[in-house]
C-alpha positions in Angstrom: 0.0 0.0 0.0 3.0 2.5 0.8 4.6 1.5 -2.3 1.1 2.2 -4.3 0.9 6.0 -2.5 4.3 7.0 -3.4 3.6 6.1 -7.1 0.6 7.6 -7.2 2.1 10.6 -5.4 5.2 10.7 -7.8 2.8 10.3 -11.1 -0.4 12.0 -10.8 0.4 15.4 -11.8 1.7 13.9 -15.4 -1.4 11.3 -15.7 -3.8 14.8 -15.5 -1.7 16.9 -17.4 -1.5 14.0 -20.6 -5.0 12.7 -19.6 -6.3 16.4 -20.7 -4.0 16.3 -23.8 -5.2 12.9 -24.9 -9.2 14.1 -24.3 -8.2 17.1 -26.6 -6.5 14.8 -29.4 -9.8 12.7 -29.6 -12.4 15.3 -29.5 -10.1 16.8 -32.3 -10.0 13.4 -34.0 -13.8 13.3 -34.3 -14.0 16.8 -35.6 -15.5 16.1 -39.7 -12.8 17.6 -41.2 -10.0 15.9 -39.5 -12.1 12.4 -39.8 -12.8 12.9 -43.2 -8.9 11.9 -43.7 -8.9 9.6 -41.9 -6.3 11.0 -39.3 -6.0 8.9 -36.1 -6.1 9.8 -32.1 -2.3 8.5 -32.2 -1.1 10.9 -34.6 -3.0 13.9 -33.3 -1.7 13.1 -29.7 2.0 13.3 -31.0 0.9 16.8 -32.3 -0.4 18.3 -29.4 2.6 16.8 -27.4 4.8 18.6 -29.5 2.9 21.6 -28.9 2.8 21.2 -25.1 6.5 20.1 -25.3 7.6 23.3 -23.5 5.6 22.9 -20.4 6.6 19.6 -19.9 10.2 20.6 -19.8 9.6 23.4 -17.9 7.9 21.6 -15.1 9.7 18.0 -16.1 10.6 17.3 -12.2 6.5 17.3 -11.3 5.4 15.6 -14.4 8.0 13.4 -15.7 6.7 10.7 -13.3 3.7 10.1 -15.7 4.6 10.8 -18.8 7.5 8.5 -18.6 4.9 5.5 -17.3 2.8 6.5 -20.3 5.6 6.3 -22.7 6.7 2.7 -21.8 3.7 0.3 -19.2 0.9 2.1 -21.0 2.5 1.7 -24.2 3.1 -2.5 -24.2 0.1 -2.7 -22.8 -1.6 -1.0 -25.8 -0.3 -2.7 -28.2 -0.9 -6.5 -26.4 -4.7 -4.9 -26.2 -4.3 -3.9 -30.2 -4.2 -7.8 -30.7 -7.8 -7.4 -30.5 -8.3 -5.7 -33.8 -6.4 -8.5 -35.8 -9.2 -11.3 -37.9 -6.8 -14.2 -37.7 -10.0 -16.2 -39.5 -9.3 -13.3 -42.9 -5.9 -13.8 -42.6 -5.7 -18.1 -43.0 -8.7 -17.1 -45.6 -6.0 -15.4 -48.1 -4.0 -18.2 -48.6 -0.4 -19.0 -48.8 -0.1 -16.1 -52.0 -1.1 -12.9 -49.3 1.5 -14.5 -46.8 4.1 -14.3 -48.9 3.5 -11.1 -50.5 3.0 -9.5 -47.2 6.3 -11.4 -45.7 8.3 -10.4 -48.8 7.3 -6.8 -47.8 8.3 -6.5 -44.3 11.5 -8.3 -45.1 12.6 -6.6 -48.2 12.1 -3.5 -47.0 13.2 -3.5 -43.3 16.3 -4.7 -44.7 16.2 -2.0 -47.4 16.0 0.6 -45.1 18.6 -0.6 -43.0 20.9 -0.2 -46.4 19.8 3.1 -46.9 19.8 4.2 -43.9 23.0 3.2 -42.6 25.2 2.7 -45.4 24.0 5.3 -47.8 22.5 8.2 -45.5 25.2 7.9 -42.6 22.1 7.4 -40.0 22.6 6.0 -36.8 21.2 2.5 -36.2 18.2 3.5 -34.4 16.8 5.8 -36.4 17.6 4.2 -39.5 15.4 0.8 -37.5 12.7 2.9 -36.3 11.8 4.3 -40.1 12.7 0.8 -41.6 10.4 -0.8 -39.0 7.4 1.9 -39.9 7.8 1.5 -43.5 7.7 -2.5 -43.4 5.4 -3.2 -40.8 2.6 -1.6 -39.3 3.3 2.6 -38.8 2.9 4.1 -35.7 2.3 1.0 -33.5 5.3 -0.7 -35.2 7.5 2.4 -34.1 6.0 2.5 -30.4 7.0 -1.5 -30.5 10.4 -1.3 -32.0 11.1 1.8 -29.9 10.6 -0.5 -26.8 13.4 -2.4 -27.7 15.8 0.0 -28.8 14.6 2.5 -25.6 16.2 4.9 -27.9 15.9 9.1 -27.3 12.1 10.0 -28.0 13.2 12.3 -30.8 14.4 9.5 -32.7 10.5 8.1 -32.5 9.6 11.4 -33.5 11.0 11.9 -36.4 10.2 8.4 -37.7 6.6 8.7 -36.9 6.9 12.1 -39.0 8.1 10.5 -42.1 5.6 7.4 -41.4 2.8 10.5 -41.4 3.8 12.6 -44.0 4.5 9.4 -46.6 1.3 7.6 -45.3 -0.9 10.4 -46.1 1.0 10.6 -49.5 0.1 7.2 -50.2 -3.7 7.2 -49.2 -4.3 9.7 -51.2 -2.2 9.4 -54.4 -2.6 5.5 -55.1 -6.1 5.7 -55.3 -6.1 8.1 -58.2 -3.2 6.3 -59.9 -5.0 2.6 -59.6 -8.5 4.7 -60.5 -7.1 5.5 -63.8 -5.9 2.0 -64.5 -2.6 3.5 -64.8 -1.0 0.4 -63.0 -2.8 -2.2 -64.7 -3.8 -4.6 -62.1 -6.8 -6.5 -60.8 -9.6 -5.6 -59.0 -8.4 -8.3 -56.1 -5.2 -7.2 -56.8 -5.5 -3.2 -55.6 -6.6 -4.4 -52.4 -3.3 -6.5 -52.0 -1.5 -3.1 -53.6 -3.3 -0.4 -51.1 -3.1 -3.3 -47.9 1.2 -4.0 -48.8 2.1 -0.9 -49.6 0.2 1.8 -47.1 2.3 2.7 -44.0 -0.8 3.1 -41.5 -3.9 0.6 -40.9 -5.8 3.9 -40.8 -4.5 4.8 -44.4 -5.3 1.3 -45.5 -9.0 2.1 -44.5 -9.1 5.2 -46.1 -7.4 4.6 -49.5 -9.6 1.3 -50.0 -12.8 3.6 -48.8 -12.4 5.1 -52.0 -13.1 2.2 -54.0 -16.9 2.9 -53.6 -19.4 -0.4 -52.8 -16.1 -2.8 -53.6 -15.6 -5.1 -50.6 -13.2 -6.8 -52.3 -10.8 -4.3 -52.3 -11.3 -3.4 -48.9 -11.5 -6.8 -47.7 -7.9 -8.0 -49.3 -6.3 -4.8 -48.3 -6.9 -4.9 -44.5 -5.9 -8.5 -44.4 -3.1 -8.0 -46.6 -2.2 -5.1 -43.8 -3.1 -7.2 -40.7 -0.5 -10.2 -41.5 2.1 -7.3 -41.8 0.6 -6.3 -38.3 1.6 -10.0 -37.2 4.8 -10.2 -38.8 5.7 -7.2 -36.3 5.8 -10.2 -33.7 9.1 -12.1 -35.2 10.7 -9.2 -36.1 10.7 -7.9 -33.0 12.2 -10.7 -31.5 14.9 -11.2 -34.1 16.1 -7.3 -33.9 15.8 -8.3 -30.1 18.4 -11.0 -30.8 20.9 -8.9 -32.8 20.6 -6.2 -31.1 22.3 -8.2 -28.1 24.0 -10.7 -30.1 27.8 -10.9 -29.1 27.1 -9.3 -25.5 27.8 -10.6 -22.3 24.4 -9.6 -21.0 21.1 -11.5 -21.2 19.3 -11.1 -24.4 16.0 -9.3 -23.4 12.7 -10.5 -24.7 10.4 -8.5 -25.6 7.5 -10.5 -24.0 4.7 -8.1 -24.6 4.8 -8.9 -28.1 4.4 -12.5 -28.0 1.1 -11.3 -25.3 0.3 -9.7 -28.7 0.6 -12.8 -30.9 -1.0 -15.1 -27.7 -4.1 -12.0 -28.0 -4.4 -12.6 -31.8 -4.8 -16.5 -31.1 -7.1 -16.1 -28.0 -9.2 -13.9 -29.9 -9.8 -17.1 -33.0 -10.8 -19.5 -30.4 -12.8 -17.4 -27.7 -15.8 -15.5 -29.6 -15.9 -12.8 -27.5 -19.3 -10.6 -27.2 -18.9 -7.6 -29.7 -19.4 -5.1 -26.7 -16.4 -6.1 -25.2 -15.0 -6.4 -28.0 -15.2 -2.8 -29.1 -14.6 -1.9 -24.9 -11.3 -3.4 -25.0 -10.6 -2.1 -28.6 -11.3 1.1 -27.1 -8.9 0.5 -24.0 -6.1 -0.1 -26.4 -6.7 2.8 -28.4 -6.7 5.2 -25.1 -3.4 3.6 -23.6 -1.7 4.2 -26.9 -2.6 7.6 -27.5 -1.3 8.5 -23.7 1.9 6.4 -25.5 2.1 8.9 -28.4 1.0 12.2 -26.5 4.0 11.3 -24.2 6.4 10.9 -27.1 5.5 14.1 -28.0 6.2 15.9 -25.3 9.6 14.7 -24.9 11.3 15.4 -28.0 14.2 17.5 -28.7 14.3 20.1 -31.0 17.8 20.5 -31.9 18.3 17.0 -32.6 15.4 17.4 -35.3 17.0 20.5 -36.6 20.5 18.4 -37.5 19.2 14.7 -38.7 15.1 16.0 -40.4 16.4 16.2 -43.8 18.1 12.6 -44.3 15.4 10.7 -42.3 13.0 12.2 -45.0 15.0 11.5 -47.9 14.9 8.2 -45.8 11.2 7.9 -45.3 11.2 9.2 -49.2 13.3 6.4 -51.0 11.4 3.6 -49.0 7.9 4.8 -50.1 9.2 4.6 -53.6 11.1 1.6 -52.7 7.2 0.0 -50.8 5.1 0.8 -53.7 7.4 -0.7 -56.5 8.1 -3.6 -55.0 4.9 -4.8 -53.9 3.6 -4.1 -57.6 6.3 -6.5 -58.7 5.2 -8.7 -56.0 1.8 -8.6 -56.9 2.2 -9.3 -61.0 4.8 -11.9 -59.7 2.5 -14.0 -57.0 
């Protein structure tokens, strides 16, 4: 019990001052011009931590207690929660073809950005893992996940999830128009694989297969196609995990909460759970992550921005190139 007071006495200052920043980033989330594109909580709360940055830092010895337990507990736990929102049934449905399309992905182009990142653009390993991770896998969530691992500086997360923003709103919007006017000359099943492969966030999915009016076929293909690279995130987490401490004298650490995530996934096949809780713990997730992103926010450094923005967007730029043409050849290939 006297453990439990001093936490609460050391954190509660930060947990109101984010709780009123994450309130603000979904009331603005639901506002019709900011739904309309299909902008997310998450991404809102990293704005208006940015925003708030100042105050944090100036009152950082009263707050940091909170923020910092929203950054990292409320942050696994999200994204074991997030589980939830993954239809193992669609996934087995699309066959051996969409597993391998959407493995080739995440591979290819983690790897790819790794190259680039490292080799070509002189980044340092985190940063280069963070955008690479973003890119392949699953966005935000992905970043939040990988960041975990690497507990790198928050500005690092910050300036990946920019690029993941920027090139994922890019992306909703353009591909539409481009596969609208059958200038890529593929297959009504085969947009949805295009749109699920090679969007960075599950958000932009939604939105850029929304556009393909009364077609559930596209829709349906491209949010499975998205959700396996959602459970690739799992293994890839755990090898990174693995390197990352390979050749050191201290004990590899696992990161467990993303096997919870890939345990959630499979409870969720074999327990039907009523849609009502469903949709309650759905919601859960969603909160604890945006308190994970609003935190992020408010803890990044602005000179450190200033000196690495313009190669982690030429970055984030050469692997949206890099995304798009290679799950096209992917797609005419499988």
């Amino acid at each position: 019990m006297r453990k439990f007071s001093l936490f609460f006495k050391n954190t509660y200052r930060g947990f109101i001052f984010i709780g009123i920043l994450v309130i603000l980033a979904f009331y603005i989330s639901k506002l019709e011009f900011i739904a309309r594109f299909h902008i997310s909580a998450l991404i809102i709360g990293v704005c208006i931590g940015i925003v708030f940055s100042k105050i944090f830092f100036i009152f950082k010895n009263t707050l940091e207690g909170g923020i910092n337990f929203s950054a990292k507990k409320f942050l696994r736990l999200g994204i074991i929660l997030f589980g939830f929102n993954v239809s193992l049934d669609s996934i087995i449905n699309i066959g051996l073809d969409g597993f391998l399309l959407a493995l080739g992905i995440v591979v290819c182009v983690f790897l790819a950005g790794l190259f680039f990142g490292i080799k070509i653009l002189k980044l340092d390993k985190e940063t280069s893992i963070l955008i690479s991770v973003g890119s392949a896998v699953c966005g935000a969530a992905a970043i939040l996940a990988m960041e975990s691992i690497l507990k790198s500086k928050p500005y690092k997360g910050i300036l990946a999830l920019s690029c993941i923003v920027i090139f994922g709103l890019i992306g909703m919007f353009l591909f539409p128009i481009v596969l609208n006017l059958n200038i890529l000359p593929l297959e009504k099943y085969q947009i949805g694989l295009f749109l699920g492969a090679s969007l960075h966030e599950v958000a932009n999915v939604v939105g850029a297969s929304g556009a393909f009016v009364n077609d559930d076929i596209v829709e349906q293909n491209a949010i499975i196609i998205k959700m396996i690279r959602v459970i690739l995130l799992v293994p890839l987490l755990l090898v990174t995990a693995y390197f990352l401490n390979k050749g050191e004298s201290k004990k590899i650490e696992i990161p467990y909460f993303a096997i919870l995530f890939l345990l959630v996934i499979i409870l969720n096949y074999f327990i039907k759970l009523p849609n009502e809780i469903l949709d309650f713990i759905k919601l859960i997730s969603q909160i604890l992550l945006v308190f994970a992103m609003t935190a992020l926010g408010l803890q990044i450094d602005f000179s450190k921005i200033k000196t690495m923005g313009l190669k982690v967007f030429m970055l984030g730029f050469k692997l949206f190139i890099f995304l798009a043409i290679l799950t096209f050849l992917l797609i005419k290939i499988i």
